[in-house]
N, C-alpha and C positions, 0 to 999 in steps of 0.2 A: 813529304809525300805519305809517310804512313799513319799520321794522322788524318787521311783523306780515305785513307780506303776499311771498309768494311767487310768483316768476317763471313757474312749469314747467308752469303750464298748456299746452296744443296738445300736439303733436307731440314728443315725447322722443324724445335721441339716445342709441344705444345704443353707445358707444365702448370696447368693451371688445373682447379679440382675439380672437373668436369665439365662442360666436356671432354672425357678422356682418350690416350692415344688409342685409335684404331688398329687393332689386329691385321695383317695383310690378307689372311685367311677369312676374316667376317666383309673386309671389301671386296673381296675377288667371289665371296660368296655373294653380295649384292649388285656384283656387274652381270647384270643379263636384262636380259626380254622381259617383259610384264608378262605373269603367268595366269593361266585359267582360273579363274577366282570360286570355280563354280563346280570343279570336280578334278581330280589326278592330282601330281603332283606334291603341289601345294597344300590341297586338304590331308594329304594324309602327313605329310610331314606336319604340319599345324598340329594334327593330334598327338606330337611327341611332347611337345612341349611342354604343358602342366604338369609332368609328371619330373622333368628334368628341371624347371622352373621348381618345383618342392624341396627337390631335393641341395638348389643350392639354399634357400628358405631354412631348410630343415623343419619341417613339415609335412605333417600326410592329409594335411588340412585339403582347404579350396583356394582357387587363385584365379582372379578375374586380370585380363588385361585387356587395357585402354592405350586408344590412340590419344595419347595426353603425356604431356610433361608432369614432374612430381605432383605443379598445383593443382592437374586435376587428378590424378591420385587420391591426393587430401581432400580433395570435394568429391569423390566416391566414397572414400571410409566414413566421411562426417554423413552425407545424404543414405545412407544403406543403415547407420547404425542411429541417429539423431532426428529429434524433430524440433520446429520452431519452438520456445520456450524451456528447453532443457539445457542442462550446465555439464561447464564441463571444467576438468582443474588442469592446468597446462602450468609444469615445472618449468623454466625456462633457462635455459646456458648461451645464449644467441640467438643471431637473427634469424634462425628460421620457426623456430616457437615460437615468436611474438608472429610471424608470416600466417606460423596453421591456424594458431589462436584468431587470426581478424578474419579467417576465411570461415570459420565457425562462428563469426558474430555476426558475419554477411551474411549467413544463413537463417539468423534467427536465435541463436545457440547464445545463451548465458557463459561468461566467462571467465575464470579465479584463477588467474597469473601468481605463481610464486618465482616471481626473481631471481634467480641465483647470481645474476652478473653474468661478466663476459669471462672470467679466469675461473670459476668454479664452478663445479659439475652437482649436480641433484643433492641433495641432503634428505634420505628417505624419511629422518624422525619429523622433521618437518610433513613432509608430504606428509607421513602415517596422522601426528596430529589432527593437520585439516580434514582428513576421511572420516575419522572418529567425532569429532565435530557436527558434523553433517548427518544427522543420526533421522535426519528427515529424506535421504537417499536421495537427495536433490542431485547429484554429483554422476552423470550415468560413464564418461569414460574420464579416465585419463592420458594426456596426450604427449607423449616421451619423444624427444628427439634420440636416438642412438649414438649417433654423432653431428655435429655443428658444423658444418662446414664453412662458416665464416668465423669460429671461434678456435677451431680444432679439439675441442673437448670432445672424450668418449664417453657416454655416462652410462652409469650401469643398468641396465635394463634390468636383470634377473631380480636386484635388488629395489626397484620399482614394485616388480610383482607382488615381493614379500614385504611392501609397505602397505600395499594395498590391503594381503591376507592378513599382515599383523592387526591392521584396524577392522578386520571383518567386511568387509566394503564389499557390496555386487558388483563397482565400476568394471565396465570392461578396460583393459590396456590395450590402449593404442601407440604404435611403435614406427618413429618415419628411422629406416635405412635408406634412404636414397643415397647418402653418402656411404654408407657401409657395407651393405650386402655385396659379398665377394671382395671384400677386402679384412674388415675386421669381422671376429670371429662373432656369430652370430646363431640363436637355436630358437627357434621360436616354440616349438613347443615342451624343450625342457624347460626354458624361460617364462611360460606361461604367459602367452603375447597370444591376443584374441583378436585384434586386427595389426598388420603390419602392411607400408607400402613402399615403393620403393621406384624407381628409375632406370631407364635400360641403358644411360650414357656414359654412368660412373665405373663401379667395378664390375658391371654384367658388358660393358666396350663396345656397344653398338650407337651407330649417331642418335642423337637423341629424338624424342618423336614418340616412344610409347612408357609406358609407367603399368604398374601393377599394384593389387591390393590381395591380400593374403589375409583368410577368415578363417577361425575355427568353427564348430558346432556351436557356440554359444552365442557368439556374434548373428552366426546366420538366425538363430531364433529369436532374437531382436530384430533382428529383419524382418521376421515374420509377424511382427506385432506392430508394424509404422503401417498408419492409414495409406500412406503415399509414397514412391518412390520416384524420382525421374524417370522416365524411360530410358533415358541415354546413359546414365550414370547406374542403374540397375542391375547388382554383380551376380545376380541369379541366371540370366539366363546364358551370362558370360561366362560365369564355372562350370554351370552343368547346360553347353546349350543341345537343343533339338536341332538342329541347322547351321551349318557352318558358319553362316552371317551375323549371327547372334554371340560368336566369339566378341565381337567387334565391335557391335551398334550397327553396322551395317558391310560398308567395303574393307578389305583385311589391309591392313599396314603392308601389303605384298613383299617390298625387298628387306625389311627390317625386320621381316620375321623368317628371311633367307638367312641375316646379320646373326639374327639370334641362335638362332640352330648353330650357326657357327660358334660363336662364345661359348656355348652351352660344351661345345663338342670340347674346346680345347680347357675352360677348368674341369668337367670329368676328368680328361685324360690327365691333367694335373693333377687330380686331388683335390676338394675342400680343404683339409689340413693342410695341405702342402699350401695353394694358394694362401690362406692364414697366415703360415709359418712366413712365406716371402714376403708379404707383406710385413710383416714385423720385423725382420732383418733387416730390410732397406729401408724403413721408418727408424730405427735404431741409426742408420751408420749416417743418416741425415740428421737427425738432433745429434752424432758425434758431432758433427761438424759444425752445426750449429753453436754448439757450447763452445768449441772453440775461437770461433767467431767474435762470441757473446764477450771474451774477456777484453774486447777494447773497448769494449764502455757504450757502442752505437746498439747494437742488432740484442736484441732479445728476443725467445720463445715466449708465444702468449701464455701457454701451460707447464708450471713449471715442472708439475709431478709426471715420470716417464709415467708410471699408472696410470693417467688421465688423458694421456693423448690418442688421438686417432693415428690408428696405421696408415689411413687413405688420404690426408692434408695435416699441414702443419703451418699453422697462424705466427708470423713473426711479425716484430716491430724494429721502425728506426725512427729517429728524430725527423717529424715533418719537415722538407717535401723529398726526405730523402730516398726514400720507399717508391715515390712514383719514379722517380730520377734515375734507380738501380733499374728497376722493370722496366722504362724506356730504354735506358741503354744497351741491356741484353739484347731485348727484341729488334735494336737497328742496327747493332752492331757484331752481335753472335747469332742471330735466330733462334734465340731462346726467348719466349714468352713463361711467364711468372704469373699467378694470381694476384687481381684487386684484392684491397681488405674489406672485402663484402660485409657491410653491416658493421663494423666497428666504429665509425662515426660517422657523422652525417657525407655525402658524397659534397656538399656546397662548401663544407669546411675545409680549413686548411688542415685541421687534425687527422682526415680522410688520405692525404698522403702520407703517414707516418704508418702504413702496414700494407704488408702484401703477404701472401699465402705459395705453399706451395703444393701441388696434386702430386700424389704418388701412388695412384690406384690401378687396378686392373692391367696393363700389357705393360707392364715396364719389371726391368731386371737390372740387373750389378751394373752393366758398362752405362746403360741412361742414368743410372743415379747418380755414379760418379762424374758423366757429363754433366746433370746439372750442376753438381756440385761445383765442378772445375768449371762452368761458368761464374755464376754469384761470385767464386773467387775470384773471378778475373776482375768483373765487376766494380767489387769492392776497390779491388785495386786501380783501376780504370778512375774513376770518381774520389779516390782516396779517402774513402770512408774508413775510419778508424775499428781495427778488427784484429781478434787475437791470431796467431800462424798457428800452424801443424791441424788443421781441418781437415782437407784432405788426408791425408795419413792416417785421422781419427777415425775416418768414416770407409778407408781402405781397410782399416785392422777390423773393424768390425765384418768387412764383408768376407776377410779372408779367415773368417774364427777365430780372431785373438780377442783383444779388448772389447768388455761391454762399456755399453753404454748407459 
C-alpha cells in the first residue's frame, strides 16, 4: 500500500527560478476591488515607487515601468537606446544572451556574439580587445547578462565596465538583472551600468506581468538623438510623466502595483545587505549539499567556481533522462516542483533531460531550503540515483554558522 500512496497533499513548493514564491503580504496586498485609476488612492501610492524602485537598483538615476515580461524590457532598452543598422557586442554565458542578442537583430541592430559557453563566465581581455578593435565606433552598447538563469553563472558586471573604459570605448553598458536584482548583490551606478532591466517575478516576488528599465544621464541623451521612438516602448514619458497614465502606456497594471508596494515594503524593512547576505547563505548551504551529492558520480554543479555562481539559481546535471525522472517524482509525489534545464540543450533532444535547476530567490529562508533539500534527498533515494550521504548535515552546518562551503 505505501507504494500507492503519495505525499503532496498541502502546500506545494514552487522551486523553480522564477516565477518565485509569493509573499503572503504582496497576495493579501492584491486581493481587493479594482481601484480608481484616475485619482486617490492608487495615484498616490504609484508615486512611491520610483524612488524605492532606485533604491533596490542602487541608483539615483530614472526608471521606466512596463507592463511587460523581461522580453519586453529588452525591447525597451534596445528601441530607446538603438536604431536600424547599429551594433552591438553581446558577451554570452547562456541562453538568455543569445535571447537579447536575436531580439536586437529583430530590430534591425547588427550583431558580435563572443561565446563564452555554458560553464564560463565573461573574460573581459577579450571583450576589451574586440572594443579597441572597433576604432570605427561602430559598437554603440554592450549587452551583459548579470546572471544566467539557465546556466547559473554570475558574471561580473563591474568588470565589463572597466573593459569597456580600459579600451576607451563610448559603448554604453547594458545590464539584464532579471534574475538578480534583489538577490545577488547588485550597484548600478558604482558599477557604471547606463541601462539596466529587470522583472518584477524573480527577486522583487510579485506575479509576473511587469518589467522595468533603469537609465542613467547618458543613456537618456542617446535617446535624445534617435529620429524615432515607439510610442508604447517610450521610457521618457514613463520616468518623468505629466499624467498618471503615461507611467503605463495607458491603463496602470492596477493590483500588481498593490503586489509591488508590498515587496518593496518588506526588503526595506530587511535591508538591501541583509537580503544580499541571505541570499548567499542559503546559496552556500545548497551547493553544501549539492557537493555532497555530487561524490556518487550522477549529480554535478554546472559551475564549478563558488565565485561564479548566482545566489538566485543553481544549474545541476545528471545522466539523461534522469533529471526529468527526479523532477517528475518530487512534483507527484512530495509537491515539490524543481526547474527545467532551460536552454542547455535542445528541448527535442534526449540530452534536454540530463539538467534541471533550482530557484532560490526572493521569499525563501532556512526551513524552505532545507525542505528542498530533504526533498531531492528523498528523491534521489526514491529512484536510486547514485549519490554521496551527509548532504543535508552539509547544508544544516552551513545554515547554523559552522562549515563553509
Amino acid at each position: 500500500m505505501r507504494d500507492s500512496v503519495k505525499l503532496s497533499s498541502g502546500r506545494s513548493y514552487l522551486a523553480i527560478p522564477g516565477p518565485s514564491v509569493m509573499p503572503d503580504a504582496v497576495l493579501q496586498a492584491m486581493h481587493r476591488a479594482s481601484p480608481n485609476i484616475y485619482a486617490g488612492e492608487l495615484v498616490d501610492m504609484t508615486a512611491t515607487l520610483p524612488g524605492d524602485l532606485r533604491r533596490v537598483a542602487r541608483t539615483a538615476h530614472h526608471v521606466a515601468i512596463y507592463i511587460a515580461n523581461g522580453h519586453g524590457a529588452w525591447e525597451a532598452a534596445l528601441s530607446n537606446t538603438l536604431k536600424p543598422g547599429d551594433k552591438v557586442l553581446v558577451p554570452a554565458s547562456g541562453r538568455f544572451a543569445f535571447g537579447w542578442s536575436e531580439m536586437a537583430e529583430a530590430l534591425g541592430i547588427e550583431i558580435e556574439i563572443l561565446d563564452f559557453g555554458m560553464q564560463s563566465p565573461f573574460d573581459p581581455d577579450r571583450i576589451a580587445d574586440v572594443l579597441r578593435a572597433d576604432t570605427a565606433g561602430q559598437i554603440k552598447a554592450v549587452l551583459g547578462v548579470h546572471v544566467d538563469t539557465s546556466t547559473s553563472i554570475r558574471n561580473d558586471i563591474s568588470a565589463l565596465r572597466a573593459a569597456i573604459d580600459a579600451a576607451g570605448h563610448p559603448a554604453l553598458l547594458m545590464a539584464d538583472c532579471i534574475a538578480s536584482l534583489g538577490c545577488d548583490r547588485f550597484e548600478m551606478d558604482a558599477w557604471g551600468v547606463d541601462v539596466m532591466v529587470t522583472g518584477c517575478q524573480k527577486g522583487l516576488m510579485v506575479p509576473a506581468g511587469m518589467s522595468f528599465v533603469f537609465f542613467n544621464d547618458k543613456a537618456a541623451e542617446v535617446r535624445a538623438t534617435l529620429p524615432r521612438v515607439s510610442r508604447y516602448w517610450d521610457w521618457v514619458p514613463r520616468a518623468h510623466p505629466e499624467w498618471f497614465y503615461q507611467f503605463f502606456g495607458g491603463t496602470a497594471p492596477t493590483h500588481h502595483l498593490y503586489g509591488l508596494r508590498a515587496a518593496l515594503d518588506l526588503i526595506h524593512a530587511e535591508g538591501i545587505e541583509q537580503v544580499w547576505a541571505r541570499h548567499e547563505i542559503l546559496a552556500r548551504a545548497i551547493w553544501a549539499a549539492c557537493a555532497r551529492w555530487s561524490e556518487g558520480g550522477a549529480l554535478a554543479m554546472n559551475v564549478t567556481d563558488p565565485g561564479l555562481r548566482s545566489h538566485a539559481v543553481t544549474a545541476l546535471r545528471l545522466p539523461s533522462p534522469r533529471a526529468t525522472e527526479l523532477r517528475n517524482w518530487l512534483e507527484q509525489n512530495l509537491g515539490l516542483t524543481l526547474g527545467i534545464g532551460l536552454g542547455m540543450a535542445p528541448p527535442d533532444s534526449p540530452e534536454w533531460h540530463g539538467f534541471f535547476r533550482l530557484g532560490h530567490m526572493g521569499h525563501v529562508n532556512g526551513h524552505m531550503i532545507m525542505g528542498l533539500l530533504g526533498g531531492i534527498d528523498t528523491g534521489l533515494k526514491a529512484l536510486d540515483l547514485p549519490h554521496g550521504t551527509g548532504a543535508l548535515d552539509a547544508a544544516s552546518r552551513i545554515l547554523a554558522g559552522g562549515d563553509a562551503a
